[in-house]
N, C-alpha and C positions, 0 to 999 in steps of 0.2 A: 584465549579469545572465546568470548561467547556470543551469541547469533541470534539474536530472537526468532521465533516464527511466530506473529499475536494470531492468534486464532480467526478473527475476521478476516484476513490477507489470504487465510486459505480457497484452494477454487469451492466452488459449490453450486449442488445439483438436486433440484427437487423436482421427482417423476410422478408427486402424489403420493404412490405404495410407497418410495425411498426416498427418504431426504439425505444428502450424502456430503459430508465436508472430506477435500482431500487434503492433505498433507503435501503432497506431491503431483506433477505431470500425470495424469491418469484419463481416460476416456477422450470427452470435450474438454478437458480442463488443461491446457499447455502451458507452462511456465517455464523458460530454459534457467531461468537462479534457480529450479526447485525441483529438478530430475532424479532425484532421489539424495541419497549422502551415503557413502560406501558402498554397503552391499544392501543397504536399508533403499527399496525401491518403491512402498506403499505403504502408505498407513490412512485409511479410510473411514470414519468415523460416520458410520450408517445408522439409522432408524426405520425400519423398516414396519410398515402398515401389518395390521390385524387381517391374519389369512392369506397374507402372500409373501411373494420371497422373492429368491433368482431362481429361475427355472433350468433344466440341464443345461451343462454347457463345457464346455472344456478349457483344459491348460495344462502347458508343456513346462519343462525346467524352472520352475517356481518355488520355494518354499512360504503355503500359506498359512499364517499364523492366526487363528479368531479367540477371541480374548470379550467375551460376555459381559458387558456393564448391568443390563435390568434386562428380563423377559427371557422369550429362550428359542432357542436357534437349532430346527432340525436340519439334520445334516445328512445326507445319502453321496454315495459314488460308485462307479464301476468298478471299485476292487469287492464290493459285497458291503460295506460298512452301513450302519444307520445309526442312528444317535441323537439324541438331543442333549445339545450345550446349555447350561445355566451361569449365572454370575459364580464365579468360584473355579468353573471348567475352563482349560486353555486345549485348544486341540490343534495338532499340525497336521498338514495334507503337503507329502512333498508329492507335487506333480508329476515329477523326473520326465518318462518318457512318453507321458501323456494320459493323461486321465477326465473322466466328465465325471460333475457332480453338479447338486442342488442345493439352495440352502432357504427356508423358509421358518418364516414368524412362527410357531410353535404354539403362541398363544392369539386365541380370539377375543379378549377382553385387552387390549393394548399394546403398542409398539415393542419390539424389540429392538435393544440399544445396545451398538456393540462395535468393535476394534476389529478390523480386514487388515489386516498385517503381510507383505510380499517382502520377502528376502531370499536375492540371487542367492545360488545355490553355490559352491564351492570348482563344481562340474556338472556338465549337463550328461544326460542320457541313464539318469539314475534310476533305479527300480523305483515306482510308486509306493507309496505308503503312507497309512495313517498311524497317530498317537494322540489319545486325550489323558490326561491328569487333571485331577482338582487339587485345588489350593484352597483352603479355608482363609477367614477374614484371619481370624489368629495366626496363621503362618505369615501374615501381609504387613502386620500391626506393628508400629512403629520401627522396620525396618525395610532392608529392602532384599524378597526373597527371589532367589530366581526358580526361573521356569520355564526357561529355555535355552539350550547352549550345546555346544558340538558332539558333548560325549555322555549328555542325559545325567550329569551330576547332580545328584542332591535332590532325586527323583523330578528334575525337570526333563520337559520333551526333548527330544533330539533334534536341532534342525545338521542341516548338511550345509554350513560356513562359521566359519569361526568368529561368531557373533554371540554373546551372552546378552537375555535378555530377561530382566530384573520388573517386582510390582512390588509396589508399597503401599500402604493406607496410612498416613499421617493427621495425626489432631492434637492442636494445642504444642507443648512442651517437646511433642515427640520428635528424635532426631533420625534421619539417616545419610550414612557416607558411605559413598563408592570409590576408592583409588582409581584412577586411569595409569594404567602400563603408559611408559614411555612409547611413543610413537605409536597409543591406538587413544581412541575419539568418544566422544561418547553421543547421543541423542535422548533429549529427554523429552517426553510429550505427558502432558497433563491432561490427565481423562478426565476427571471431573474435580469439582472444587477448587480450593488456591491453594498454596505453599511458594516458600522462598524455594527459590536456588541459588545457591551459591551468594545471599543477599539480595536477591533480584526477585522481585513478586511476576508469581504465574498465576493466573485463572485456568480455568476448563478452558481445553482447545488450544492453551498456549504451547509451544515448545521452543527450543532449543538448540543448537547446536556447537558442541566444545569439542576447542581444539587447542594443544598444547595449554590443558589446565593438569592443576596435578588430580583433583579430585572433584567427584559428583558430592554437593552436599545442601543437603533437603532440610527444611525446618519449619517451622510458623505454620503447617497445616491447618486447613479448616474445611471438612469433611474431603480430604486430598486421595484422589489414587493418581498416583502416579507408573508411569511406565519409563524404564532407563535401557538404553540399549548401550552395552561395550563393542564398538568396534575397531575393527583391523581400519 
């Protein structure tokens, strides 16, 4: 079975600084068909104004995954970290047993555009921590790489649940397939541009959700990134 979510049906919130589409239940935005799907509890799809950001703030038992489309994303927290994220950088922040951070536009000439990703954690009260890795466009290209999953395989991040979570860039001819294990699921969300799934055309914004399919399978791109989560 598959499950559309069109991208318009998403909640959405515009503060001026952030314009913000959710995927999910999240702030002012309530949906009980849309409280998350497994252990996938957020996916937030922000743009955030020139010179600002979210200012400190905190969270407990969270794994937060940000995932850079254009512009770039400074990032600070109370374990000593700074950094700025670019398109290509994937960074996780698990919260565990509580942590404050910041994240702000990096750039003064235009928006930063970019993927707030929350995935329940496996257990709570875990130590804090951060991880960033880049992915180049060529590691993305016509397949689907991951870059994030329980035990950091394949130099992707580490989160803490047993969720692997896959990026592709697709265009024209190019194909990609992901098997789904018997009894885990999959969610697919389209960050920008179209592509088939599975026969079924996505736009930007569109997603997903499969269940008892045998397989994820991507095609007809046109300038597509896509994002695939395997879950339990």
């Amino acid at each position: 079975m598959i499950e559309l979510r069109p991208a318009g049906e998403r909640g959405h919130a515009d503060h001026g600084w952030l314009d913000s589409w959710h995927s999910f239940s999240f702030a002012g935005y309530h949906d009980p068909r849309h409280m998350g799907f497994g252990a996938l509890r957020v996916i937030n799809e922000d743009r955030v104004a020139a010179g600002t950001g979210f200012g400190t703030h905190g969270h407990r038992d969270m794994e937060i995954v940000s995932y850079v489309l254009d512009g770039a994303l400074a990032h600070k927290d109370s374990m000593g970290n700074g950094s700025v994220i670019r398109p290509g950088d994937v960074q996780r922040m698990s919260a565990g047993t509580g942590v404050m951070h910041s994240e702000f536009n990096a750039r003064q000439d235009g928006a930063t555009h970019f993927l707030q990703i929350w995935i329940e954690p496996e257990r709570r009260g875990i130590e804090p921590g951060n991880e960033e890795r880049r992915f180049e466009a060529a590691d993305k290209r016509g397949r689907l790489r991951l870059i994030a999953s329980p035990d950091g395989a394949d130099g992707s991040v580490t989160i803490h649940q047993q969720v692997r979570l896959y990026a592709a860039l697709l265009e024209g001819d190019e194909r990609a397939r992901l098997a789904i294990a018997p009894g885990r699921r999959a969610y697919v969300h389209v960050a920008r541009g179209s592509v088939s799934l599975n026969g079924t055309p996505l736009s930007a914004g569109d997603a997903a959700k499969l269940v008892g399919e045998a397989a994820v399978e991507l095609d007809r791109g046109f300038g597509a990134e896509v994002l695939v989560f395997d879950l339990a």
